[in-house]
Every structure is written in C-alpha cells, then in structure tokens.
Biotite code that builds the C-alpha atoms (Angstrom):
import biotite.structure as struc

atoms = struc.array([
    struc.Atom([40.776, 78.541, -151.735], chain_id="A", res_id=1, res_name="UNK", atom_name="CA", element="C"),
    struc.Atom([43.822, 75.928, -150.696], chain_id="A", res_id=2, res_name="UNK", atom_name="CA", element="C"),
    struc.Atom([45.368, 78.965, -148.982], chain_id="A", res_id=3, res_name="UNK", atom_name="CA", element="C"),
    struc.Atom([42.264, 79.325, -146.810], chain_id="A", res_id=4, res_name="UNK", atom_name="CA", element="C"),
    struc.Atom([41.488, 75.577, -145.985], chain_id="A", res_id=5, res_name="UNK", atom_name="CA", element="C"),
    struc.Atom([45.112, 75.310, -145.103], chain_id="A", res_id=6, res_name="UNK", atom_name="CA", element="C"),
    struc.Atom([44.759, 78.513, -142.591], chain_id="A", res_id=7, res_name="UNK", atom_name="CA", element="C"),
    struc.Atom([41.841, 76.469, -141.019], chain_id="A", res_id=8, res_name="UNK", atom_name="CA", element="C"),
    struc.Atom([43.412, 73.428, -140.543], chain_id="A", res_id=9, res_name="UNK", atom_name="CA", element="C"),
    struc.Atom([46.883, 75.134, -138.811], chain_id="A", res_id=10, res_name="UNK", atom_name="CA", element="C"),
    struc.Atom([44.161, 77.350, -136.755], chain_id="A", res_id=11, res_name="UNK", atom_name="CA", element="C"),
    struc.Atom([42.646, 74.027, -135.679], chain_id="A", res_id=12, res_name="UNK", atom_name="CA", element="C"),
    struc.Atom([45.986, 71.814, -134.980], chain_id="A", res_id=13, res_name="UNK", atom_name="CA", element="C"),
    struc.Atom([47.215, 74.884, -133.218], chain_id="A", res_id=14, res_name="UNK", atom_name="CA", element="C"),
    struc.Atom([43.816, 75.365, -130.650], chain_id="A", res_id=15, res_name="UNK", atom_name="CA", element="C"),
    struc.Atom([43.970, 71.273, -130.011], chain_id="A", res_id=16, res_name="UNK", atom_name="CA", element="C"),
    struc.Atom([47.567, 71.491, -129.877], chain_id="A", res_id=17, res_name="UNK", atom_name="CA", element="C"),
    struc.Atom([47.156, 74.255, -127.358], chain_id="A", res_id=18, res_name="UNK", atom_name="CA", element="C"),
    struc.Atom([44.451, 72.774, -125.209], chain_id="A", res_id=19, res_name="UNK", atom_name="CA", element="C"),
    struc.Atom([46.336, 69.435, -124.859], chain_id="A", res_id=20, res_name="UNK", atom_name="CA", element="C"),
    struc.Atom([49.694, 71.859, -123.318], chain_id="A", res_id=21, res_name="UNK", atom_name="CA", element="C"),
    struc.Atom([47.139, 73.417, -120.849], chain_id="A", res_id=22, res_name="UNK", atom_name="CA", element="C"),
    struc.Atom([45.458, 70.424, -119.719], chain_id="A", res_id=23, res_name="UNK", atom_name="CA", element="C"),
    struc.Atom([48.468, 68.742, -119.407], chain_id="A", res_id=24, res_name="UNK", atom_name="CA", element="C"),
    struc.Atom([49.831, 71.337, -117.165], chain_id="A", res_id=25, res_name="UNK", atom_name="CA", element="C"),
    struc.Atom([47.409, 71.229, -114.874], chain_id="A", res_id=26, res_name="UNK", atom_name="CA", element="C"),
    struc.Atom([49.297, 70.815, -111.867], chain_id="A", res_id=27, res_name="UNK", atom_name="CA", element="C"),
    struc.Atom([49.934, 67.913, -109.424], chain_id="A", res_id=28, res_name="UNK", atom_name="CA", element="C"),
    struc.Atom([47.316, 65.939, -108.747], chain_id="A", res_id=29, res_name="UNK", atom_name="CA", element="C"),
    struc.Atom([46.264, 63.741, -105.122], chain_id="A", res_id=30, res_name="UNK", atom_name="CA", element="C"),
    struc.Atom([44.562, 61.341, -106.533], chain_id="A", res_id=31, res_name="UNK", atom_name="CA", element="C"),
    struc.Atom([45.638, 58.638, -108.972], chain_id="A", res_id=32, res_name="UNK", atom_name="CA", element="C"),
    struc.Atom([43.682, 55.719, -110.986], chain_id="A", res_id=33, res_name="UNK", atom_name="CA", element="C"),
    struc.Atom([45.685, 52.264, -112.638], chain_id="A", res_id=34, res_name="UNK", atom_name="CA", element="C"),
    struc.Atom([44.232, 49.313, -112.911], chain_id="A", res_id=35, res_name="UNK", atom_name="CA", element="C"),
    struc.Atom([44.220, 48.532, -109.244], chain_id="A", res_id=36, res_name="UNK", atom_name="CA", element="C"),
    struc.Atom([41.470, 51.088, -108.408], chain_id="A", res_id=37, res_name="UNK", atom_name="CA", element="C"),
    struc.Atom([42.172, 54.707, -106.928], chain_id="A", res_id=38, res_name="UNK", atom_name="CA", element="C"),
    struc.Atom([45.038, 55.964, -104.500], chain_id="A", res_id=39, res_name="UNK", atom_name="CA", element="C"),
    struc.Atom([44.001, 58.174, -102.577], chain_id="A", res_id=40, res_name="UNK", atom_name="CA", element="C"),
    struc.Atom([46.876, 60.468, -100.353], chain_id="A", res_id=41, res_name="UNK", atom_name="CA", element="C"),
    struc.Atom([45.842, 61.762, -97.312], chain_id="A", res_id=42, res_name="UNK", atom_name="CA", element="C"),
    struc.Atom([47.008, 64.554, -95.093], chain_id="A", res_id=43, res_name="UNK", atom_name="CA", element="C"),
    struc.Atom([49.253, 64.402, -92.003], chain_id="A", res_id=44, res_name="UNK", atom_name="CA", element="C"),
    struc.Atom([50.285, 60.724, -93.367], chain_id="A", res_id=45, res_name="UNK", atom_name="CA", element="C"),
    struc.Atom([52.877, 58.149, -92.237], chain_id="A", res_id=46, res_name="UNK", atom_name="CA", element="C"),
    struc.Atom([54.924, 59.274, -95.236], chain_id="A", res_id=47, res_name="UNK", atom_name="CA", element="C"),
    struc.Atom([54.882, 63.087, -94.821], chain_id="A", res_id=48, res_name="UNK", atom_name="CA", element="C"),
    struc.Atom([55.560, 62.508, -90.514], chain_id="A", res_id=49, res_name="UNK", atom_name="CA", element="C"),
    struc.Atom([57.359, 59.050, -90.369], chain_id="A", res_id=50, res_name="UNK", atom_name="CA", element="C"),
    struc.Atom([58.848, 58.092, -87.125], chain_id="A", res_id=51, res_name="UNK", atom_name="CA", element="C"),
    struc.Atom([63.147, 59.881, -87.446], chain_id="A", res_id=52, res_name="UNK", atom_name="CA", element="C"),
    struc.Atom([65.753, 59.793, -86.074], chain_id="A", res_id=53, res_name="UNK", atom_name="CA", element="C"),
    struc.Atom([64.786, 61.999, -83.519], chain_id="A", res_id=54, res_name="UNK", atom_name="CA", element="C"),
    struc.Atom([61.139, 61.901, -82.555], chain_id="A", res_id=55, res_name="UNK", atom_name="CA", element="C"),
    struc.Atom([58.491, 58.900, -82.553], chain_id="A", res_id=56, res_name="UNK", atom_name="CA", element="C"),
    struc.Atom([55.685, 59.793, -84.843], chain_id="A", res_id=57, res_name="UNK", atom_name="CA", element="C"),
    struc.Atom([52.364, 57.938, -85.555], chain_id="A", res_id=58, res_name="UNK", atom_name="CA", element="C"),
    struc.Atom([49.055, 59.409, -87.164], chain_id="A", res_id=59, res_name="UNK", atom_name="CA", element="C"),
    struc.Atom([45.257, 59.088, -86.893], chain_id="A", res_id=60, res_name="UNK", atom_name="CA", element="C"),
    struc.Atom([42.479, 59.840, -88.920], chain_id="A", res_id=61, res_name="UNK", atom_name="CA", element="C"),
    struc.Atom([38.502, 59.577, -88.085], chain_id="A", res_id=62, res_name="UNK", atom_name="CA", element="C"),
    struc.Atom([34.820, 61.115, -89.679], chain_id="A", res_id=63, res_name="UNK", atom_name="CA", element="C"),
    struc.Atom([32.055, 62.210, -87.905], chain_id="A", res_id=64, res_name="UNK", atom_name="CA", element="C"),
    struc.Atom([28.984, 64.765, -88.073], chain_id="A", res_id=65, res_name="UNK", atom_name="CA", element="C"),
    struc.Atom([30.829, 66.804, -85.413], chain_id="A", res_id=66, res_name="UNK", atom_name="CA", element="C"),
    struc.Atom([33.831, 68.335, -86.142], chain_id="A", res_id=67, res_name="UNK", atom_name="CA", element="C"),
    struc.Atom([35.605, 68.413, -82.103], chain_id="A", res_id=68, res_name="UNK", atom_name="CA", element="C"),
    struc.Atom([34.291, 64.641, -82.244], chain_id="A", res_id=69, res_name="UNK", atom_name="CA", element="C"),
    struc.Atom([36.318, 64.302, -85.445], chain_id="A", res_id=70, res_name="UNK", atom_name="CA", element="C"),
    struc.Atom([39.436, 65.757, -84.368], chain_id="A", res_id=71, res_name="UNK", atom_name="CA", element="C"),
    struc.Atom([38.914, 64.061, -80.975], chain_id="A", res_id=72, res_name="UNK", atom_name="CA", element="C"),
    struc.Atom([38.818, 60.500, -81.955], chain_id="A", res_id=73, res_name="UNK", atom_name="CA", element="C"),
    struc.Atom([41.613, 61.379, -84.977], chain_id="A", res_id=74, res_name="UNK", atom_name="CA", element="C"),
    struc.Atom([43.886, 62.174, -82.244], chain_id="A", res_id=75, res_name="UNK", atom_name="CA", element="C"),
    struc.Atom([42.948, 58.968, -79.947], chain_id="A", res_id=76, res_name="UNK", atom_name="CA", element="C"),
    struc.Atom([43.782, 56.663, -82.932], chain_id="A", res_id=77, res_name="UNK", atom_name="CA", element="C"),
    struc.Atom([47.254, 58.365, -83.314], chain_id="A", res_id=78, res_name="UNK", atom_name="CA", element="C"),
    struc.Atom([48.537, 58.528, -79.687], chain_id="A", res_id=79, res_name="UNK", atom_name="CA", element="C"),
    struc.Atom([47.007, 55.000, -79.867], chain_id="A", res_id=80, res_name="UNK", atom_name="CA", element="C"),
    struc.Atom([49.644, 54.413, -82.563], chain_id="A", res_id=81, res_name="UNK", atom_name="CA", element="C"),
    struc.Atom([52.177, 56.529, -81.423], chain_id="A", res_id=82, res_name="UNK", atom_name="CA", element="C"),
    struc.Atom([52.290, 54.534, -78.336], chain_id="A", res_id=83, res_name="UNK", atom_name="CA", element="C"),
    struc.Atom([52.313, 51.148, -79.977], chain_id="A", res_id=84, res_name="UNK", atom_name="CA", element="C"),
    struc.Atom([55.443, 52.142, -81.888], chain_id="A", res_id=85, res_name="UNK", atom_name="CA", element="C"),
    struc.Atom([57.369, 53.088, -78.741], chain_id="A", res_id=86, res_name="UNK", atom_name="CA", element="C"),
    struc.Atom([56.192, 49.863, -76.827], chain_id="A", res_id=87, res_name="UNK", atom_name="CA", element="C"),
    struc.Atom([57.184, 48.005, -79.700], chain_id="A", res_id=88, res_name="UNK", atom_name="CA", element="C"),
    struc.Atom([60.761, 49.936, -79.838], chain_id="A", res_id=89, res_name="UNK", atom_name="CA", element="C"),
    struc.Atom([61.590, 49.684, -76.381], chain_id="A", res_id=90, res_name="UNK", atom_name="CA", element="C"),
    struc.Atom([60.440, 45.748, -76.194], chain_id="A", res_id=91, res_name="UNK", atom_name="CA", element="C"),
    struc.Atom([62.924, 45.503, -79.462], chain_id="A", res_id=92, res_name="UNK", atom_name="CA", element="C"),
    struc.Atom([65.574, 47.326, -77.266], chain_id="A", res_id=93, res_name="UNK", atom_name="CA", element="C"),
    struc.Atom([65.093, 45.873, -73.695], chain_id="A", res_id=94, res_name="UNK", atom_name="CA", element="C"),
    struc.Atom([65.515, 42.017, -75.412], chain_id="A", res_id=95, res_name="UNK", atom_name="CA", element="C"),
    struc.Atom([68.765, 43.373, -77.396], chain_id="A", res_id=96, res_name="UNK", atom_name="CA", element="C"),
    struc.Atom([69.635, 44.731, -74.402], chain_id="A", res_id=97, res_name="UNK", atom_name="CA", element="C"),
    struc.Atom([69.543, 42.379, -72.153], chain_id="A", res_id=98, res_name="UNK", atom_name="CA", element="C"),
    struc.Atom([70.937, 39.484, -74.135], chain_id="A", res_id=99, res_name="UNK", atom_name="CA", element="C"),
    struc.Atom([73.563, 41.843, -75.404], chain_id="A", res_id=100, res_name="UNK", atom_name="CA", element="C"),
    struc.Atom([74.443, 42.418, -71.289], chain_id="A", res_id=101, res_name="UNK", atom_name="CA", element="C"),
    struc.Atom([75.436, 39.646, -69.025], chain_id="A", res_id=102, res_name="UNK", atom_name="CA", element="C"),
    struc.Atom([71.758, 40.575, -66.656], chain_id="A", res_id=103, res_name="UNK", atom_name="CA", element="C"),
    struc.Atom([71.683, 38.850, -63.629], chain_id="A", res_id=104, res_name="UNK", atom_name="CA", element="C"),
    struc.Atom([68.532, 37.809, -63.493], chain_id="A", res_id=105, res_name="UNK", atom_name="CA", element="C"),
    struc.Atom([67.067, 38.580, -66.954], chain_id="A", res_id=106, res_name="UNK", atom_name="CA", element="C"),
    struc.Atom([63.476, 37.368, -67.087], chain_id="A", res_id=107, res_name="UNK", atom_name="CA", element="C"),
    struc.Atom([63.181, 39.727, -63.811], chain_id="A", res_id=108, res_name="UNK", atom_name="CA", element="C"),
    struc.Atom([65.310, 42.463, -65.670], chain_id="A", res_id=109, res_name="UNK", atom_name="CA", element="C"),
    struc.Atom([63.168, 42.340, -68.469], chain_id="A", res_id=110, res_name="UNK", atom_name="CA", element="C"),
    struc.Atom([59.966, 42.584, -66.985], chain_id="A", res_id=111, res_name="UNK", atom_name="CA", element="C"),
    struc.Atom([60.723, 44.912, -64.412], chain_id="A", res_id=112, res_name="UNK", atom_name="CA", element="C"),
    struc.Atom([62.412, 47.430, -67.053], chain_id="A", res_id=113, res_name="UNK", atom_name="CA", element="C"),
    struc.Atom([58.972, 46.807, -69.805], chain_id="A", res_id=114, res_name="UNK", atom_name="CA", element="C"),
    struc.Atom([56.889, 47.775, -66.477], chain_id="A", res_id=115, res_name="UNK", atom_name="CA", element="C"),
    struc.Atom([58.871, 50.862, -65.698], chain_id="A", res_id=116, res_name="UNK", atom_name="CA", element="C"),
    struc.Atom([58.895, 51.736, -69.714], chain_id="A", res_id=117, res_name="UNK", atom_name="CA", element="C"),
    struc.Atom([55.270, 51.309, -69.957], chain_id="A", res_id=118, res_name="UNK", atom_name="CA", element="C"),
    struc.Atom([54.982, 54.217, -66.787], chain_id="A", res_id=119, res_name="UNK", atom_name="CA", element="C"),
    struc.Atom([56.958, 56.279, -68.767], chain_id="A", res_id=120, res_name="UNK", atom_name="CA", element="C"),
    struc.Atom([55.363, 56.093, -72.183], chain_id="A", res_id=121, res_name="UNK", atom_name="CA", element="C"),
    struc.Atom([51.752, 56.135, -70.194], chain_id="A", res_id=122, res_name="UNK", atom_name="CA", element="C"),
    struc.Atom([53.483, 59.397, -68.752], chain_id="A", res_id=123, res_name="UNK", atom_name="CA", element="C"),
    struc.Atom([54.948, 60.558, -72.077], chain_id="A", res_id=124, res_name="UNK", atom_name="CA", element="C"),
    struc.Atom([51.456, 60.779, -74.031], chain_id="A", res_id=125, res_name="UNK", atom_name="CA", element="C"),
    struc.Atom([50.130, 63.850, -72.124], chain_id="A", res_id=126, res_name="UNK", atom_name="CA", element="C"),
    struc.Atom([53.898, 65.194, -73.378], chain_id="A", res_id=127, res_name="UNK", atom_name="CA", element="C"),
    struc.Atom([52.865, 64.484, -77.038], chain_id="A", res_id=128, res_name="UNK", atom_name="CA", element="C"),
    struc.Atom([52.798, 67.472, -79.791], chain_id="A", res_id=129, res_name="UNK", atom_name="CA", element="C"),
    struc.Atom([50.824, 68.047, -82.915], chain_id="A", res_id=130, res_name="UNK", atom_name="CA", element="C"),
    struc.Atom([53.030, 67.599, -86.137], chain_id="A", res_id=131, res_name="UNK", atom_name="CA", element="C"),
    struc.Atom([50.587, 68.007, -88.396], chain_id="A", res_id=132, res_name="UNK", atom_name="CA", element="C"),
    struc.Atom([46.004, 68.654, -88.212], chain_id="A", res_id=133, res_name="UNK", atom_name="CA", element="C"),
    struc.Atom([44.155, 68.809, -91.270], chain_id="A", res_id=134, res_name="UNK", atom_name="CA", element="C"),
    struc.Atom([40.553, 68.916, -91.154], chain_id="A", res_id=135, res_name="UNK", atom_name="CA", element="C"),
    struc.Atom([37.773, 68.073, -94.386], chain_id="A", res_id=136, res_name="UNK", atom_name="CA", element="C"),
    struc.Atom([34.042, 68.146, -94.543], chain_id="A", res_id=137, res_name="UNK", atom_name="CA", element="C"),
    struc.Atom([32.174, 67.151, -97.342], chain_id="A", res_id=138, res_name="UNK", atom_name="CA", element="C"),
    struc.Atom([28.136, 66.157, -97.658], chain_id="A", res_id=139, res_name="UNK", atom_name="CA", element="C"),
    struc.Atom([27.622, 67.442, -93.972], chain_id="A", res_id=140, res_name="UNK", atom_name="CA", element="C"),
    struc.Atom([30.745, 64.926, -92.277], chain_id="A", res_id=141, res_name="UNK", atom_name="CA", element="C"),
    struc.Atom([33.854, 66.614, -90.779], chain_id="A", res_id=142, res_name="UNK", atom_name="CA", element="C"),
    struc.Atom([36.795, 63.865, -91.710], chain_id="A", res_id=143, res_name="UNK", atom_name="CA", element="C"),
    struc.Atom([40.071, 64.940, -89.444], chain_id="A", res_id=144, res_name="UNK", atom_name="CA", element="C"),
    struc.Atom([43.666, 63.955, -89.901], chain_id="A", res_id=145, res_name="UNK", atom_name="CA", element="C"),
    struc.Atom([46.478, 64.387, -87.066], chain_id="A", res_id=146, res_name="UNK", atom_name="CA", element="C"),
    struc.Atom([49.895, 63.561, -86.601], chain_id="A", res_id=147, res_name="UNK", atom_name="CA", element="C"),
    struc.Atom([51.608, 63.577, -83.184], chain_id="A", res_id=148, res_name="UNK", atom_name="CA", element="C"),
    struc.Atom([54.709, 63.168, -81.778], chain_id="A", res_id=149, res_name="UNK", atom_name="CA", element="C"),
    struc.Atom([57.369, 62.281, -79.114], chain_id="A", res_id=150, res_name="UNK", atom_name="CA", element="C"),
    struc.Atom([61.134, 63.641, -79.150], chain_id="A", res_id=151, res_name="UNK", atom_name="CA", element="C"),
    struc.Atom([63.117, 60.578, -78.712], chain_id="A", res_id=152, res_name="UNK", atom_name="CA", element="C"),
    struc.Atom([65.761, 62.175, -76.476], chain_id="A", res_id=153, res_name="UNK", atom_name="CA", element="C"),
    struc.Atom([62.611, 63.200, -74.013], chain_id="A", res_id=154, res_name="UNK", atom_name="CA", element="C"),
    struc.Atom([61.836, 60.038, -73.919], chain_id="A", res_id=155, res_name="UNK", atom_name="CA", element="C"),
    struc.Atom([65.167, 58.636, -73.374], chain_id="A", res_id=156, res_name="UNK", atom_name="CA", element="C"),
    struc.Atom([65.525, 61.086, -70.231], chain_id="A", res_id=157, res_name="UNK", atom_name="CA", element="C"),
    struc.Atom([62.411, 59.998, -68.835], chain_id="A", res_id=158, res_name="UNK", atom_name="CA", element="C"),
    struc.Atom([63.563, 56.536, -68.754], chain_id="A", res_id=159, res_name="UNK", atom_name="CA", element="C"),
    struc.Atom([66.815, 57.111, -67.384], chain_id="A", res_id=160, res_name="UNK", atom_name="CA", element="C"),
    struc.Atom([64.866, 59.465, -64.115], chain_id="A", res_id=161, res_name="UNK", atom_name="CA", element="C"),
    struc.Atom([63.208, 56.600, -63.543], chain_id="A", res_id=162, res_name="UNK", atom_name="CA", element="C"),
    struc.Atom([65.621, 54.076, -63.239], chain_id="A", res_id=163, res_name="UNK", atom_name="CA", element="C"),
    struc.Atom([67.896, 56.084, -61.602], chain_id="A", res_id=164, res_name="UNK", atom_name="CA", element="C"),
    struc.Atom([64.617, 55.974, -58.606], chain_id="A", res_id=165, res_name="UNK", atom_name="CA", element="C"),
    struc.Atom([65.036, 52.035, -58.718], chain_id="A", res_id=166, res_name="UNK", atom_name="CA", element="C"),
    struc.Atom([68.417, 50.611, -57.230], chain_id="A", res_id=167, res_name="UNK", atom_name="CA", element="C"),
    struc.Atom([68.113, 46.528, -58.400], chain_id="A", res_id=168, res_name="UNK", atom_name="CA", element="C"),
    struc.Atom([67.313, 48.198, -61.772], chain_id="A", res_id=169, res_name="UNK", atom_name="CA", element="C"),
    struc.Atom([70.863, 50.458, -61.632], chain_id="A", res_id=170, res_name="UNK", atom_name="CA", element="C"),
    struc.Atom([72.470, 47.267, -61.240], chain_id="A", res_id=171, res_name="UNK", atom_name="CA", element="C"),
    struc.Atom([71.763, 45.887, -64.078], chain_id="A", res_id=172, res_name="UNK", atom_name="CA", element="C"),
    struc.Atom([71.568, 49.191, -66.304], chain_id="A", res_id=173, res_name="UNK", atom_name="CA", element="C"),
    struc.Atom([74.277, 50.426, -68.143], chain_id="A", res_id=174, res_name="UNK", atom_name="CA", element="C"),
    struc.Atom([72.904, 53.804, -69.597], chain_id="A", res_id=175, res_name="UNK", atom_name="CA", element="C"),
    struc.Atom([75.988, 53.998, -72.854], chain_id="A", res_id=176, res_name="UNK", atom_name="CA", element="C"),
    struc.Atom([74.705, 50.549, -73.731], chain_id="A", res_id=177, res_name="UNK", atom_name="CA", element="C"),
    struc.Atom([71.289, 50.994, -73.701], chain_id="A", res_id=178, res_name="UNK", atom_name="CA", element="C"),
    struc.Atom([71.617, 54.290, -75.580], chain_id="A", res_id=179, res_name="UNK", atom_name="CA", element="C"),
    struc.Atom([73.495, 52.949, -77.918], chain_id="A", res_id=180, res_name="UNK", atom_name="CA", element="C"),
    struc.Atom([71.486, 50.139, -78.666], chain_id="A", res_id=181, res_name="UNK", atom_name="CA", element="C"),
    struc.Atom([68.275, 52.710, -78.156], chain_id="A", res_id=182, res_name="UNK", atom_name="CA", element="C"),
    struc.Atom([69.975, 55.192, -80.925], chain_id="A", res_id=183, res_name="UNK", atom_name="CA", element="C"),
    struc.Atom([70.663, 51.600, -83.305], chain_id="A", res_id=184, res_name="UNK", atom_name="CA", element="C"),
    struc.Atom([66.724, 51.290, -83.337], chain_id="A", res_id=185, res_name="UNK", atom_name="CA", element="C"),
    struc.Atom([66.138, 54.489, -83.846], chain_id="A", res_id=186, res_name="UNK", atom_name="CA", element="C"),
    struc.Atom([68.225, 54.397, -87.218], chain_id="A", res_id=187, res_name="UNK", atom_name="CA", element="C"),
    struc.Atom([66.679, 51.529, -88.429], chain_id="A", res_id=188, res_name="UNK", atom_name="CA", element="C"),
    struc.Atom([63.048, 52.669, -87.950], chain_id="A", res_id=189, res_name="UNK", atom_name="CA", element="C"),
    struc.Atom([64.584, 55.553, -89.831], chain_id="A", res_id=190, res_name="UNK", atom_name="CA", element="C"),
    struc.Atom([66.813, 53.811, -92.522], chain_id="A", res_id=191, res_name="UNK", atom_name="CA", element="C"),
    struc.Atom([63.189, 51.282, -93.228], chain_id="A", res_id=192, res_name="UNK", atom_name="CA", element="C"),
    struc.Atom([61.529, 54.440, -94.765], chain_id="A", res_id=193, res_name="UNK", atom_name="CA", element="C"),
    struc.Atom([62.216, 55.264, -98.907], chain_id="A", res_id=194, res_name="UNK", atom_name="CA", element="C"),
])
C-alpha cells in the first residue's frame, strides 16, 4: 500500500515538475508586466533602426480602419522624424562649425548654410528608403509601423553640390572641417545608444 501511494506522489511531483519546465520554456515573450504597468515593444522601433554611424534613421507608427491610410500616415510621422533629426544634426554641426572656423561674417554664414541645408534635406526625403514596415490589424483597425532612412554620406554629397553652386558660401567652407566635425556628430548620435 506505501509502495503505491509513494508511486502516486513521484507520478504527481514528476507531471507538475514537468509542466512548470514547459511553461517555463515557452519562448521569448514582447510583452512584459512590473509594477509600473505593461511594456509593450513595437516593430520597426528606435531601438531595432537607431540613427548609425552611417545612415539617419527615424520611425513612425499610426492606426486606422484603412490599411494604405495606415501605412500612409506611419510613414509621414517618420520622415517627419527623420527630418527633425537631420535639422537638428546639421544645426549642431553648422554652430560647431562655425565657431570652430574663423567665418567672416558668421550670423550670415550660419543662416545662409541652415537655408541651403534645409533645400537639401527638403530634397533628401523623396531619397529616403524603407528599413523596416510591419503592419497589424486587430478588431477591424490596421495599426502600421515604418522605419526609414537616409545614408549619411548621400547626404553629405548633397550638401557639398550645393555649396560648391554658391561662391560667398566656398569662402567660408572648408569641406575636411566640416566633415570632420559632421563624422564627430555622427559618432555621438551613435555612441548615445546602449
């Protein structure tokens, strides 16, 4: 009689035993809970396509009963981004740039060279590529997620075209300089993500 209650009690530990090991195993999951509330990770995200070394990235997301509608406004809000984050670089580099460099006249430099970047970044986002388009419905409402970007050295070239089209800007541009402190940014933005 011991022999058999023992028998059902290592049958038992050994199915709970076994169900814990398979739920446990259950794979990765996208959604964590804490105290805090829910995270919830989302495709084509700023930490799957952060902006590099070598290309300016920004992403978008947007939900809507139609799906092209979806997809349409996801990629509006990212080129959106995308160019806030090169208007932001290049204002970062033009005001290293210029105080770095002996400008002649460097209010005029400045705004002159932020007008002729803004051309070129207007220019640059019908240039910009898909990194990354996810698309989710659920309960009849299409929920799209894009990632876009710029190559950096594109961008770079574009800039230099222009200017090389404007003489009073040639004066006062020195192209290894600007590159150089172009490239510094570029690292930073890079070195800023875990």
């Amino acid at each position: 009689m011991k022999k058999l209650e023992f028998s059902k009690i290592l049958f038992v530990s050994l199915v709970l035993i076994g169900a814990v090991a398979v739920s446990s195993c259950g794979g990765k999951k996208k959604i964590t809970q804490n105290d805090l509330g829910t995270e919830v990770i989302t495709p084509c995200n700023d930490d799957e396509f952060p902006t590099s070394k070598t290309h300016f990235r920004a992403t978008g997301t947007s939900e809507s009963t139609d799906l092209s509608m979806a997809k349409r406004k996801a990629t509006t809000d990212a080129r959106a981004n995308l160019a806030a984050v090169i208007n932001t670089t290049i204002k970062t580099v033009t005001d290293r740039y210029s105080n770095e460099r002996q400008v002649g006249n460097a209010q005029e430099f400045e705004e002159k060279f932020e007008s002729l970047t803004r051309e070129v970044v207007n220019q640059e986002m019908n240039n910009v590529a898909i990194a990354c388009s996810k698309t989710l419905t659920k309960d009849g409402k299409y929920k799209a997620f894009i990632a876009v970007e710029v190559a950096k050295d594109e961008l770079l070239a574009n800039i230099k075209d222009r200017i090389s089209k404007d003489q009073k800007l040639q004066l006062d541009y020195d192209k290894m300089k600007f590159e150089q402190i172009f490239n510094q940014e570029m690292d930073k933005m890079a070195g800023e993500r875990p």
